[in-house]
The first five atom37 places (N, CA, C, CB, O) and aatype in JSON, in Angstrom:
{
  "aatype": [20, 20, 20, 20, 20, 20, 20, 20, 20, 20, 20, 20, 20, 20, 20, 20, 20, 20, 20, 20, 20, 20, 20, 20, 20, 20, 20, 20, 20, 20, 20, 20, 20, 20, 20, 20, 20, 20, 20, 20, 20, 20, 20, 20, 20, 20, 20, 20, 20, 20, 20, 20, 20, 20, 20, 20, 20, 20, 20, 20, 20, 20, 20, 20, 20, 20, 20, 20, 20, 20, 20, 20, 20, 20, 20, 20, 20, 20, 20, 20, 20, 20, 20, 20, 20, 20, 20, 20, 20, 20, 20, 20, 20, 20, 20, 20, 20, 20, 20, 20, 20, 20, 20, 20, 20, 20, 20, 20, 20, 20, 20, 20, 20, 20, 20, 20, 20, 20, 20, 20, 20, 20, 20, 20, 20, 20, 20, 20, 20, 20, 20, 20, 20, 20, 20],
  "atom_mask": [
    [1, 1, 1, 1, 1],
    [1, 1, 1, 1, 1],
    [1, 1, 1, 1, 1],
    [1, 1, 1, 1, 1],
    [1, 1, 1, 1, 1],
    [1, 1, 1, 1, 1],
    [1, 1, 1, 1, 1],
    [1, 1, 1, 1, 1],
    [1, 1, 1, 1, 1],
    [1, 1, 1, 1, 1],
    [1, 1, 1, 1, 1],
    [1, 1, 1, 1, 1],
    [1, 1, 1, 1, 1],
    [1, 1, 1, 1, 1],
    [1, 1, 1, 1, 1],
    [1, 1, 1, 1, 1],
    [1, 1, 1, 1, 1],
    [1, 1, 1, 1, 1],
    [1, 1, 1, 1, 1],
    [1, 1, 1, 1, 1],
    [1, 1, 1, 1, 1],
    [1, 1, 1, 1, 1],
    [1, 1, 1, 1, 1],
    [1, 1, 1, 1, 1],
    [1, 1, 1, 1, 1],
    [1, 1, 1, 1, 1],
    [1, 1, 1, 1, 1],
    [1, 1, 1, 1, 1],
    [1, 1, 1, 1, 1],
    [1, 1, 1, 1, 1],
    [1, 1, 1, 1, 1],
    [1, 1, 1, 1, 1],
    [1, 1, 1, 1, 1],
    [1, 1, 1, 1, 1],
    [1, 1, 1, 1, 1],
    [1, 1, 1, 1, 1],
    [1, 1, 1, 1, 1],
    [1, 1, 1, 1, 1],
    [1, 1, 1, 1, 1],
    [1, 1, 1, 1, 1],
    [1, 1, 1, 1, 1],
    [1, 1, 1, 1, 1],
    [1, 1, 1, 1, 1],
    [1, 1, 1, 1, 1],
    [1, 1, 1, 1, 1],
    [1, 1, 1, 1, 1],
    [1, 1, 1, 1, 1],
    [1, 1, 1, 1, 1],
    [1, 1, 1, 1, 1],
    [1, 1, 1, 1, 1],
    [1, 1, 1, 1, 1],
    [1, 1, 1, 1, 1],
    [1, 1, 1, 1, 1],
    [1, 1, 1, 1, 1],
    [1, 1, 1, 1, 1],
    [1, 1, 1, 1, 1],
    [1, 1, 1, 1, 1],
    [1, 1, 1, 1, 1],
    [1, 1, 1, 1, 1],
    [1, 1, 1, 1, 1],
    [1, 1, 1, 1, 1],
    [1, 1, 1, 1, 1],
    [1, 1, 1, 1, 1],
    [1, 1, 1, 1, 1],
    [1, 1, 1, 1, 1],
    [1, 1, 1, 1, 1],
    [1, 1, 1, 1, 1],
    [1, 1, 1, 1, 1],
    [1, 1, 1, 1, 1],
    [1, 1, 1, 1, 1],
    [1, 1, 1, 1, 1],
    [1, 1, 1, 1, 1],
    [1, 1, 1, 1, 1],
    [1, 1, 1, 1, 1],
    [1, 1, 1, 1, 1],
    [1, 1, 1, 1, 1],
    [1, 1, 1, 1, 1],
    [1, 1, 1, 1, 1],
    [1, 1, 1, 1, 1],
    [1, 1, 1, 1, 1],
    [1, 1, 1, 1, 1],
    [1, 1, 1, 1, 1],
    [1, 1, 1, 1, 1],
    [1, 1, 1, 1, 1],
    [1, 1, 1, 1, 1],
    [1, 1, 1, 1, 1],
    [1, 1, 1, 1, 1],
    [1, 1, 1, 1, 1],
    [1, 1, 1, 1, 1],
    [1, 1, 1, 1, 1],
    [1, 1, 1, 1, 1],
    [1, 1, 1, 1, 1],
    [1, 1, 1, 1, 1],
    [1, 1, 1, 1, 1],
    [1, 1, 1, 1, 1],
    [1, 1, 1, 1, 1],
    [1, 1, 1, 1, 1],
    [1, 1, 1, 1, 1],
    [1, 1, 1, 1, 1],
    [1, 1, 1, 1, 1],
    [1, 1, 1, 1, 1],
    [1, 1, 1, 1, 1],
    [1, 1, 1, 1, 1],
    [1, 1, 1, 1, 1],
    [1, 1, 1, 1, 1],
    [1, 1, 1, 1, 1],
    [1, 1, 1, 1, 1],
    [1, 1, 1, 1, 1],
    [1, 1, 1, 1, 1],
    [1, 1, 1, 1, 1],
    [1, 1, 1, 1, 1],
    [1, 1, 1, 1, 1],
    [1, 1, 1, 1, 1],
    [1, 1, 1, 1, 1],
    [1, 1, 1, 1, 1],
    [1, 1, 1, 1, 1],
    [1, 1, 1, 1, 1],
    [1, 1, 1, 1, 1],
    [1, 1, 1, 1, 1],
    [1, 1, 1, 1, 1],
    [1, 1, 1, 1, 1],
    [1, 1, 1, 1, 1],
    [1, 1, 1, 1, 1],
    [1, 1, 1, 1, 1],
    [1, 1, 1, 1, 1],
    [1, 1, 1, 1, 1],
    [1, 1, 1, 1, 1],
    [1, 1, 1, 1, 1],
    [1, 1, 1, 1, 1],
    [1, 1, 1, 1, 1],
    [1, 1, 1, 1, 1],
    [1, 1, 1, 1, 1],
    [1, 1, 1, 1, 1],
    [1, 1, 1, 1, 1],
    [1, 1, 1, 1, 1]
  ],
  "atom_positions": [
    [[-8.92, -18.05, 6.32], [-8.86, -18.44, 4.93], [-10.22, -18.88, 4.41], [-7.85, -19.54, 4.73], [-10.61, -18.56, 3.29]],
    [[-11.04, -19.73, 5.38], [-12.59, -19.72, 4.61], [-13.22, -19.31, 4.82], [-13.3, -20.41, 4.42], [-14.33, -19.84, 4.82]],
    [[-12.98, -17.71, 5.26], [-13.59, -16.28, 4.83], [-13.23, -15.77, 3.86], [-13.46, -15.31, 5.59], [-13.92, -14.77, 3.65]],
    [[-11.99, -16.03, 2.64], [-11.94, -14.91, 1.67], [-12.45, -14.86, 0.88], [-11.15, -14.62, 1.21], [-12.78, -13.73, 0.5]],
    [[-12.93, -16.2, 0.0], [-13.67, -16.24, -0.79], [-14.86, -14.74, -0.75], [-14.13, -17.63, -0.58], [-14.96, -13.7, -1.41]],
    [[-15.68, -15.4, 0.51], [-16.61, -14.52, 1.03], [-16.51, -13.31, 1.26], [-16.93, -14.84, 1.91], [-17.53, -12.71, 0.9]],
    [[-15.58, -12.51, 1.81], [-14.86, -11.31, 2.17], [-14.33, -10.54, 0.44], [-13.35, -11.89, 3.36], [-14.59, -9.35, 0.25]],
    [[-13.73, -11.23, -0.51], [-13.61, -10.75, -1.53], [-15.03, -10.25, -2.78], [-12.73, -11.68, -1.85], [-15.18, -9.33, -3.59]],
    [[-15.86, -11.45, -2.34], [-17.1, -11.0, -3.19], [-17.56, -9.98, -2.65], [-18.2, -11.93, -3.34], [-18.21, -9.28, -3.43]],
    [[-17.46, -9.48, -1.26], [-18.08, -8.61, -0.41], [-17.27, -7.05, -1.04], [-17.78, -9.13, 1.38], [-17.77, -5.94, -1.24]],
    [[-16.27, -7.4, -1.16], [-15.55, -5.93, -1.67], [-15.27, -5.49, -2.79], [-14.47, -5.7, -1.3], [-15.04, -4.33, -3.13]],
    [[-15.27, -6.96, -3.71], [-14.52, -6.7, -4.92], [-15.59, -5.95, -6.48], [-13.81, -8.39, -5.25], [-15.25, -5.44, -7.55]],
    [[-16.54, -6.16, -6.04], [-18.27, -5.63, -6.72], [-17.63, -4.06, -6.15], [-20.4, -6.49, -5.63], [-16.99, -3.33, -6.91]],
    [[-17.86, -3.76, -4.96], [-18.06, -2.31, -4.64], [-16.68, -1.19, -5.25], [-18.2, -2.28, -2.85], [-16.85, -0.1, -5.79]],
    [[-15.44, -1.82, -4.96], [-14.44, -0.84, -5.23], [-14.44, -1.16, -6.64], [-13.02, -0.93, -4.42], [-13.97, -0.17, -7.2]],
    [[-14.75, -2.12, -7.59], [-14.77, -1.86, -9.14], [-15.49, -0.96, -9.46], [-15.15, -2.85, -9.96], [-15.35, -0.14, -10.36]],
    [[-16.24, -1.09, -8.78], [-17.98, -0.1, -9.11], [-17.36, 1.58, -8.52], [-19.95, -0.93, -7.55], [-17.64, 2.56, -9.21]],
    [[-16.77, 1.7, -7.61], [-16.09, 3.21, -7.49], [-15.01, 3.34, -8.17], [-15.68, 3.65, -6.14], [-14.62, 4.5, -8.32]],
    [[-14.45, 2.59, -8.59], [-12.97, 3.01, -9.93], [-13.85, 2.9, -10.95], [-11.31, 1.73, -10.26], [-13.14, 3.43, -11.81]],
    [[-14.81, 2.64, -11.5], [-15.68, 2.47, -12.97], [-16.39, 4.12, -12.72], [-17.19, 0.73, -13.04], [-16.53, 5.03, -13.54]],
    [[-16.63, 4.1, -11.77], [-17.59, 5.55, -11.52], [-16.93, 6.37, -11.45], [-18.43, 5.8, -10.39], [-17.52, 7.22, -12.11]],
    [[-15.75, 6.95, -11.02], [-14.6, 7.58, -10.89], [-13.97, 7.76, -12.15], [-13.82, 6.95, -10.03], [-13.2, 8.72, -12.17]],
    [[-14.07, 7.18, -13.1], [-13.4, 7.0, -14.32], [-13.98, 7.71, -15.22], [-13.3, 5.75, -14.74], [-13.61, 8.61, -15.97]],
    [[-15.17, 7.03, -14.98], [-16.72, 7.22, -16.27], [-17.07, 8.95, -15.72], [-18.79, 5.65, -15.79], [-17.54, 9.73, -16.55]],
    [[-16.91, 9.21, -14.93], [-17.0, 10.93, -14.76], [-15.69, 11.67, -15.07], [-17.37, 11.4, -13.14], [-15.63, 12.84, -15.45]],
    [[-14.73, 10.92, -14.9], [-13.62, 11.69, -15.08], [-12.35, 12.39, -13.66], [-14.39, 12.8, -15.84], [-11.4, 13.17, -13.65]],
    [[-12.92, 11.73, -12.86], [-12.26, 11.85, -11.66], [-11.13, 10.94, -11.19], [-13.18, 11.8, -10.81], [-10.44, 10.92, -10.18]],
    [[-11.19, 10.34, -12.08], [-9.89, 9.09, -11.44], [-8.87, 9.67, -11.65], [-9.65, 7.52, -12.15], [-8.2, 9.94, -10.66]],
    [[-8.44, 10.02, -12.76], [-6.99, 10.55, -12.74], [-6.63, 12.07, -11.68], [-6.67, 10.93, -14.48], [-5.57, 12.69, -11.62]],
    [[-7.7, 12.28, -11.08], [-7.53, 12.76, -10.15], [-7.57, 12.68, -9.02], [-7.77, 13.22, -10.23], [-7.29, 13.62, -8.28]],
    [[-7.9, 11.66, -8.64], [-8.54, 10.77, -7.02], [-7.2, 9.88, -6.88], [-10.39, 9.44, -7.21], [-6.66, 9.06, -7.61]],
    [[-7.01, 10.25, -5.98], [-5.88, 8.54, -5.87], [-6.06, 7.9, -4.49], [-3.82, 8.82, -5.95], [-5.64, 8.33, -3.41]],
    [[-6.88, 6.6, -4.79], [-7.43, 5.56, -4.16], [-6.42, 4.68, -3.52], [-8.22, 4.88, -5.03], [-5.79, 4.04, -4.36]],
    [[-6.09, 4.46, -2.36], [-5.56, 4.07, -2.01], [-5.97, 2.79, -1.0], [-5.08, 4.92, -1.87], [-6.83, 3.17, -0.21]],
    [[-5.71, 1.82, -0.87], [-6.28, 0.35, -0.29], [-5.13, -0.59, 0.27], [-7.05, -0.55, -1.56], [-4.31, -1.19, -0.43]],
    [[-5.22, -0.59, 1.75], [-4.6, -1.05, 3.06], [-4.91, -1.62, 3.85], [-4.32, -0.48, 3.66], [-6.09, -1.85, 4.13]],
    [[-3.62, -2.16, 4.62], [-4.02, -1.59, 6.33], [-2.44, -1.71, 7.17], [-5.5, -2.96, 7.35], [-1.34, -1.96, 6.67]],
    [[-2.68, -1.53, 8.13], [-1.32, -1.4, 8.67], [-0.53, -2.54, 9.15], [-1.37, -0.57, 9.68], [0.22, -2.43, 10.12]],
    [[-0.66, -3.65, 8.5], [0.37, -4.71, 8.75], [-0.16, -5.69, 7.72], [0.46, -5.32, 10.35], [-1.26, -5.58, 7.17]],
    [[1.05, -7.02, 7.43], [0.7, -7.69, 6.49], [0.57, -9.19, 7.77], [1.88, -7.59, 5.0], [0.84, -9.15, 8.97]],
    [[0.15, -10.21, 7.07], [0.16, -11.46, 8.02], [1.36, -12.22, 7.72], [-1.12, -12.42, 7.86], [1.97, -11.88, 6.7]],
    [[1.95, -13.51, 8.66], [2.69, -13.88, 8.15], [3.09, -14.8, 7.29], [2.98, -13.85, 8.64], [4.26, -14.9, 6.92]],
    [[2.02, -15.63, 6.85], [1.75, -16.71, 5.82], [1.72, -17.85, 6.48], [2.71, -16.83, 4.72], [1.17, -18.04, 7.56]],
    [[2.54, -18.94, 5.54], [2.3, -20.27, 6.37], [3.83, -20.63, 6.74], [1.45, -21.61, 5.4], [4.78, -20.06, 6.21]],
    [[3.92, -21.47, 7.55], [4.85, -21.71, 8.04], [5.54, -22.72, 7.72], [4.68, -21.67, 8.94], [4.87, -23.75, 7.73]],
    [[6.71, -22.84, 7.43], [7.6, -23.84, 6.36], [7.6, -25.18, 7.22], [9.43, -23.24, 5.98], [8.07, -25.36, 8.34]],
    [[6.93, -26.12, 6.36], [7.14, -27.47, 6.46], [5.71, -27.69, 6.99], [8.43, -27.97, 7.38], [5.21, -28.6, 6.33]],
    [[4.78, -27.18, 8.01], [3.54, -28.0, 8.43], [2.69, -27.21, 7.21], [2.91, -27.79, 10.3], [1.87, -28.01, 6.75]],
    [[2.63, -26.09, 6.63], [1.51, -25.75, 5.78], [0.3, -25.35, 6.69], [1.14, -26.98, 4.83], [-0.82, -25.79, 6.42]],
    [[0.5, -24.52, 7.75], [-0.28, -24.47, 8.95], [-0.34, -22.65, 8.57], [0.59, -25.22, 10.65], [0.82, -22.3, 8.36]],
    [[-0.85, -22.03, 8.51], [-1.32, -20.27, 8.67], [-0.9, -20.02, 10.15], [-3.32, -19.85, 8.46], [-1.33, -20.73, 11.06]],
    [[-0.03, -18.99, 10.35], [0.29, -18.21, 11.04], [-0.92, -17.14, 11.18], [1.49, -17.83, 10.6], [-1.72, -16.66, 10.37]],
    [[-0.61, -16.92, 13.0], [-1.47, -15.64, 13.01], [-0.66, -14.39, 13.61], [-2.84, -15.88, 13.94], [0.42, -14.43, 14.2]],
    [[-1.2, -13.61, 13.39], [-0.4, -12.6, 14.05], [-0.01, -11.29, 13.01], [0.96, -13.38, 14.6], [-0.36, -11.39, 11.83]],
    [[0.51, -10.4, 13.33], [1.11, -9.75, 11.99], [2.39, -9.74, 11.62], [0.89, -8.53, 11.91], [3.33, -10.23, 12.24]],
    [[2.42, -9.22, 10.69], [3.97, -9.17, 10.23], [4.36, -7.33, 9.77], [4.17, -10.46, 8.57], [3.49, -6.53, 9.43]],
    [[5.4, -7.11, 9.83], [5.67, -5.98, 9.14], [6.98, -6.45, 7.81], [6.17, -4.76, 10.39], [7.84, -5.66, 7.41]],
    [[6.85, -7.55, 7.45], [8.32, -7.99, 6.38], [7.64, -8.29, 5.11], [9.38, -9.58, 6.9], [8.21, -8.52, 4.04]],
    [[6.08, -8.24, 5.38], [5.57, -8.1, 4.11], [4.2, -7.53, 3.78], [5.64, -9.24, 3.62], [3.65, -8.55, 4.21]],
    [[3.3, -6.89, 3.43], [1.86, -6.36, 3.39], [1.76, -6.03, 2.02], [1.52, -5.09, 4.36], [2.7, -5.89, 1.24]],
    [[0.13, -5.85, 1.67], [0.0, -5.91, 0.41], [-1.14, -4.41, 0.41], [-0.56, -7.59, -0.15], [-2.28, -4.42, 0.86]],
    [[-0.38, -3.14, -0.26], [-1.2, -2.04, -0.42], [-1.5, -1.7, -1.93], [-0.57, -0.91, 0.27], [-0.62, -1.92, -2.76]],
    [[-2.59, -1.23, -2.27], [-2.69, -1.09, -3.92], [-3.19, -0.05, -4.14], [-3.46, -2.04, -4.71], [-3.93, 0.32, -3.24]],
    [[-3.06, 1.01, -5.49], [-3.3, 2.22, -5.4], [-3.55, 2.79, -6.88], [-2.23, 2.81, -4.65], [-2.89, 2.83, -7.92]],
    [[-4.72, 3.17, -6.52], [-5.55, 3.44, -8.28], [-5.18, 4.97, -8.36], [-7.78, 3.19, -8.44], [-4.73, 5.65, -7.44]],
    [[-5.49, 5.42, -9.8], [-6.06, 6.62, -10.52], [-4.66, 7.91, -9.94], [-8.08, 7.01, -9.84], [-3.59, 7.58, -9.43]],
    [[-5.01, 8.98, -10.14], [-4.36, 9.84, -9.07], [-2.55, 9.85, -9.22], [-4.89, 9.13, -7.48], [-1.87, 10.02, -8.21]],
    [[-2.1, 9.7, -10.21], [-1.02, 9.82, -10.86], [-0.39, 8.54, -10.82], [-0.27, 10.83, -10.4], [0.73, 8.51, -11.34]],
    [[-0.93, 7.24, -10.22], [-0.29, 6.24, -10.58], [-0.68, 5.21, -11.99], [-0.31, 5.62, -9.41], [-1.52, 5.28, -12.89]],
    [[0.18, 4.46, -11.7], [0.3, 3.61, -13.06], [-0.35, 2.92, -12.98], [1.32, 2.98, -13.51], [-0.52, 2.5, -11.84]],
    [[-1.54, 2.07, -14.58], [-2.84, 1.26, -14.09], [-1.91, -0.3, -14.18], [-4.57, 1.44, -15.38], [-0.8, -0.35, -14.69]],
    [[-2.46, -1.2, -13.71], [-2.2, -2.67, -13.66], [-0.79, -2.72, -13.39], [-2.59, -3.49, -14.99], [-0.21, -3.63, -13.98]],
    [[-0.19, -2.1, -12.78], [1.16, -2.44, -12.52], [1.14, -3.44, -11.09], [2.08, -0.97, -12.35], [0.28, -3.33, -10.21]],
    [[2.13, -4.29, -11.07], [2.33, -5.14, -9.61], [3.96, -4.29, -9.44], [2.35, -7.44, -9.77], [4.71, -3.87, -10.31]],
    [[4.08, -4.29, -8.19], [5.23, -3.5, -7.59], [6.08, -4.54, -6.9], [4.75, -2.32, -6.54], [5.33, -4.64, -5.93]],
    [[6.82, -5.19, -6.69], [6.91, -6.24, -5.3], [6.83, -7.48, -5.94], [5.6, -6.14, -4.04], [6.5, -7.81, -7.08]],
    [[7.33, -8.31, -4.65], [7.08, -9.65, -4.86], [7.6, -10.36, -3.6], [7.73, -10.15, -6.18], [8.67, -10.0, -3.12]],
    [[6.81, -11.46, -2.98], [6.79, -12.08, -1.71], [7.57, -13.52, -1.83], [5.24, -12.22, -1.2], [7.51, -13.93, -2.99]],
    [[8.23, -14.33, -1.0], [8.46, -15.76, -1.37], [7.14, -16.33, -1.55], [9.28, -16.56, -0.3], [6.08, -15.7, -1.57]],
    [[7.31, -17.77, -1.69], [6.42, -18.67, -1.92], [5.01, -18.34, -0.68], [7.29, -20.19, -1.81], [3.81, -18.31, -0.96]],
    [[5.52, -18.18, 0.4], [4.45, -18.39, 1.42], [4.45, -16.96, 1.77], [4.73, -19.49, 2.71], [3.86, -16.72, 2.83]],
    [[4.9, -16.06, 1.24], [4.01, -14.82, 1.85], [4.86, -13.87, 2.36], [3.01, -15.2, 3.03], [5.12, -12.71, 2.04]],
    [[5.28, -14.69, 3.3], [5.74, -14.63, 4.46], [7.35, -13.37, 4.41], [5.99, -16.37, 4.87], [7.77, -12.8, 5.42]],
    [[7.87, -13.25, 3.2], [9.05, -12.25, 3.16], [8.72, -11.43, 1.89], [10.61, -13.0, 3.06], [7.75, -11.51, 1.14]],
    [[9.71, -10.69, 1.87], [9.9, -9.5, 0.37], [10.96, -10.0, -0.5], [10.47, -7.74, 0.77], [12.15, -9.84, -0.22]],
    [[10.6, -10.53, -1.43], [11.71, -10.99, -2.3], [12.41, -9.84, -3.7], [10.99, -12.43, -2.96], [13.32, -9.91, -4.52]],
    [[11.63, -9.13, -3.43], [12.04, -8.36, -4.87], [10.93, -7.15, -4.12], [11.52, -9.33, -6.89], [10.11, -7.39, -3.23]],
    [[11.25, -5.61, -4.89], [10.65, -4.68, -5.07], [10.3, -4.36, -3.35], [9.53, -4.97, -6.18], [9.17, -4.7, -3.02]],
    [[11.0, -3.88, -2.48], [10.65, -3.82, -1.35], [10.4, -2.31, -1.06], [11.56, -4.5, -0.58], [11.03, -1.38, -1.57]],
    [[9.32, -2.19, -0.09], [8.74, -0.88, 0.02], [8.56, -0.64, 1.16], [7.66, -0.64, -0.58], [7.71, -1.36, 1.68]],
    [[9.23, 0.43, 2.06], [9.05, 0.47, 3.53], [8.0, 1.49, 3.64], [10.38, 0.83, 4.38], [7.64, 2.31, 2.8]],
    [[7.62, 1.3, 4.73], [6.25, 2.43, 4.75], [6.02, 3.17, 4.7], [5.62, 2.7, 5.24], [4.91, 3.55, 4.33]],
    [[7.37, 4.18, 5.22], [7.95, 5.59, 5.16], [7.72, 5.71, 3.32], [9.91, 5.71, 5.89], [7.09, 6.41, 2.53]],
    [[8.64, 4.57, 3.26], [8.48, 5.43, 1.35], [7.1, 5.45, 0.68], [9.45, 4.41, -0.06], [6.84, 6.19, -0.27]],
    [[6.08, 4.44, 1.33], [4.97, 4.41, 0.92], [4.06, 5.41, 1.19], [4.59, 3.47, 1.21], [3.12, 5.72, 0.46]],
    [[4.39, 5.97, 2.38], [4.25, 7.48, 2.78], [4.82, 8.7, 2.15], [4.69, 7.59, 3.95], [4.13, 9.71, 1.99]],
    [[6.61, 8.61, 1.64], [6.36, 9.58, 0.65], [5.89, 9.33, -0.69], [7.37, 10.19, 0.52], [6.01, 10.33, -1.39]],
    [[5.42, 8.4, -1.24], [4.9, 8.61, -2.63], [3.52, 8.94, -2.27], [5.04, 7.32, -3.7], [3.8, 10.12, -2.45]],
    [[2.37, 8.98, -1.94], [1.27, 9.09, -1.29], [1.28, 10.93, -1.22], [1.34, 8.11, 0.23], [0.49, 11.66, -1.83]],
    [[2.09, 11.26, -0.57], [2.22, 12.54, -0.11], [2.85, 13.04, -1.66], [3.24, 12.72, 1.42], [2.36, 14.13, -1.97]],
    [[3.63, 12.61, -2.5], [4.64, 13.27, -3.49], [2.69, 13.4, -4.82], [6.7, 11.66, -4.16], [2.28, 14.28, -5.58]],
    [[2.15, 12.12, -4.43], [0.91, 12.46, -5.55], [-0.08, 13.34, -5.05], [0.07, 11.18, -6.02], [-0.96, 13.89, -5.71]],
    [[0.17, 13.43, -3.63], [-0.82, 14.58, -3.0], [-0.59, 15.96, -3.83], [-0.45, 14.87, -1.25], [-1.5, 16.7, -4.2]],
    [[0.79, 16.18, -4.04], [1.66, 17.47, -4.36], [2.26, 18.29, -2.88], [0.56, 18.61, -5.31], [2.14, 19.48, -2.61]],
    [[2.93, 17.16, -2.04], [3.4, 18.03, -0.8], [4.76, 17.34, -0.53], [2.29, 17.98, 0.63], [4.95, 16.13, -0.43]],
    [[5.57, 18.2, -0.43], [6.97, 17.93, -0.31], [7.14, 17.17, 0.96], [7.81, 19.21, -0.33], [7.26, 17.81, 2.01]],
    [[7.16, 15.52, 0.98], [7.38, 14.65, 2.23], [8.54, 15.46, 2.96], [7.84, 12.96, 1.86], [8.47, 15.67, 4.17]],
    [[9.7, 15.95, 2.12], [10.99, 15.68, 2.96], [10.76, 16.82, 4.07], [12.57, 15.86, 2.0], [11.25, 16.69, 5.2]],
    [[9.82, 18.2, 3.62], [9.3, 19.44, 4.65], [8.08, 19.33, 5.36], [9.1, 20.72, 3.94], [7.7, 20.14, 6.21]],
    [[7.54, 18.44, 5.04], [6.36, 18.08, 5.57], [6.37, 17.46, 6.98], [5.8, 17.23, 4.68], [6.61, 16.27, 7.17]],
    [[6.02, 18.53, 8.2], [6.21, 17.71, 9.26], [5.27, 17.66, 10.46], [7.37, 17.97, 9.67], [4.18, 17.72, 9.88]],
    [[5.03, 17.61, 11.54], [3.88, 17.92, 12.73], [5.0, 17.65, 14.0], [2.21, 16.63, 12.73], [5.86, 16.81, 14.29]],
    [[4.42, 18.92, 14.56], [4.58, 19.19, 15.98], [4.24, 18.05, 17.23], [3.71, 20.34, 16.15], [3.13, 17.73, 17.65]],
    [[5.46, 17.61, 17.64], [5.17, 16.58, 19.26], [6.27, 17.08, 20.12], [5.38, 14.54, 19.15], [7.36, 17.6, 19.87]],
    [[5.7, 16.78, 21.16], [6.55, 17.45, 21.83], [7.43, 18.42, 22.07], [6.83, 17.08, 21.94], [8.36, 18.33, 22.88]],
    [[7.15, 19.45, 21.32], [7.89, 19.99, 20.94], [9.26, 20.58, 19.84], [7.8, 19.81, 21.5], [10.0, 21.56, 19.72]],
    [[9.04, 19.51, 19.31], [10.16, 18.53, 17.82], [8.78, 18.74, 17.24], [11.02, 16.29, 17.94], [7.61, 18.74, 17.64]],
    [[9.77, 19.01, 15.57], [9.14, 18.5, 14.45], [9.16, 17.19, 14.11], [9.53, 19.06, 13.5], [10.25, 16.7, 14.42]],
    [[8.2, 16.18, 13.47], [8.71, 14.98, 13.2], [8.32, 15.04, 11.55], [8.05, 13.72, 14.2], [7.46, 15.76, 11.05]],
    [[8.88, 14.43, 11.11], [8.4, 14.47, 9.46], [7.33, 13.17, 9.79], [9.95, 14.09, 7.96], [7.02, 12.57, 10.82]],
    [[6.96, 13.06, 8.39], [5.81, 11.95, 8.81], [6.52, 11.23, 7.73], [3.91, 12.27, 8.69], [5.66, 10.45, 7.31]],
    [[7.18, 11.11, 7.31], [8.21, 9.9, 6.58], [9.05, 9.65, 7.95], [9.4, 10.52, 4.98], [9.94, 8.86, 7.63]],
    [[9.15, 9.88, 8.97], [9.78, 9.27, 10.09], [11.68, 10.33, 10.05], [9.78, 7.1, 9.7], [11.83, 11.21, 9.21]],
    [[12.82, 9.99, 11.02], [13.48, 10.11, 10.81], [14.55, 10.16, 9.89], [13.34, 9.92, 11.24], [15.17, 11.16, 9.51]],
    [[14.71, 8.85, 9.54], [15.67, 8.14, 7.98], [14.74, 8.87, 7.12], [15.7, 6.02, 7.54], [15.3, 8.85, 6.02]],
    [[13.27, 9.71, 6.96], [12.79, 10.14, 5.57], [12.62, 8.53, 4.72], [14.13, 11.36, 4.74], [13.06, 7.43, 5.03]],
    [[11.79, 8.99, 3.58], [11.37, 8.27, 2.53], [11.95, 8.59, 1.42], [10.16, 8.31, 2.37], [12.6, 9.61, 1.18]],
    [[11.56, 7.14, 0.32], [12.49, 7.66, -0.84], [10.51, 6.98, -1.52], [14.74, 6.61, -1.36], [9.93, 5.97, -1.12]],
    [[9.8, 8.35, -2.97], [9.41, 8.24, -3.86], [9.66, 7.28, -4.28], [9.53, 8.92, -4.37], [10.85, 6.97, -4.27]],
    [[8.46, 6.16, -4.97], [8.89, 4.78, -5.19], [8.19, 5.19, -6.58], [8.35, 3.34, -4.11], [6.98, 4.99, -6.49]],
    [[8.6, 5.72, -7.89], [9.1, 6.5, -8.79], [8.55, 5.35, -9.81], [10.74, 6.99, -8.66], [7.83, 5.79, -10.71]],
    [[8.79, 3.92, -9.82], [8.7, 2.86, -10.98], [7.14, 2.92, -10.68], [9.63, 1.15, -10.83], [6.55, 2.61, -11.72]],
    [[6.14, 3.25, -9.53], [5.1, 3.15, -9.65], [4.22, 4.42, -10.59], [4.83, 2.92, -8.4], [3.06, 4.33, -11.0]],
    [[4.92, 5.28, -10.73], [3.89, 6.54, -11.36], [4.2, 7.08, -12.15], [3.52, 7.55, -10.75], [5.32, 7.29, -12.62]],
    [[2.68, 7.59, -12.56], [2.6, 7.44, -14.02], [3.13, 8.55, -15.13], [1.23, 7.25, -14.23], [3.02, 8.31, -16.34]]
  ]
}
């Protein structure tokens, strides 16, 4: 935590400066920027106010410019500490097919060879297009 301060000035100059440049040429609505990583943390922990370490998969925070999505929209919403999905929940699979649906490639046929099996890359259960995000 008294790295973000620091860690945010470090990033938050550069990716404005590539969505401003992206824009100002005319490429954004064609680029779709996407900003991650593969797990969320778990917040703080009820009653000491102490930060958890470790990851979580019950909540993460991904955001996604230009490229057929919608500008300033928030999707989601976490409890107080972080730590769960209270509203607007997005599993990764589906975050995988909308990603792929703005690419222009049909998630549900979309698949790769292991072992011999196809696997889709929305996983088994497939993804569902998270539709309130785009534009």
């Amino acid at each position: 935590r008294r790295d973000l301060a620091a860690n945010c000035l470090s990033t938050d100059a550069p990716v404005a400066a590539l969505l401003d440049d992206l824009n100002q040429r005319g490429l954004l609505d064609d680029t779709l920027v996407v900003w991650g990583g593969e797990f969320g943390r778990p917040g703080l922990v009820p009653g000491d106010g102490k930060d958890q370490t470790g990851h979580s998969h019950r909540a993460f925070t991904f955001w996604l410019a230009g490229g057929g999505v919608k500008a300033g929209l928030t999707h989601g919403k976490t409890n107080d500490t972080g730590a769960e999905c209270v509203a607007g929940k997005v599993h990764f699979r589906d975050l995988h097919a909308t990603i792929l649906h703005l690419l222009g490639l049909d998630h549900e046929n979309l698949a790769v060879t292991q072992g011999g099996r196809n696997i889709r890359l929305t996983g088994l259960q497939g993804g569902k297009v998270v539709r309130d995000i785009l534009a």
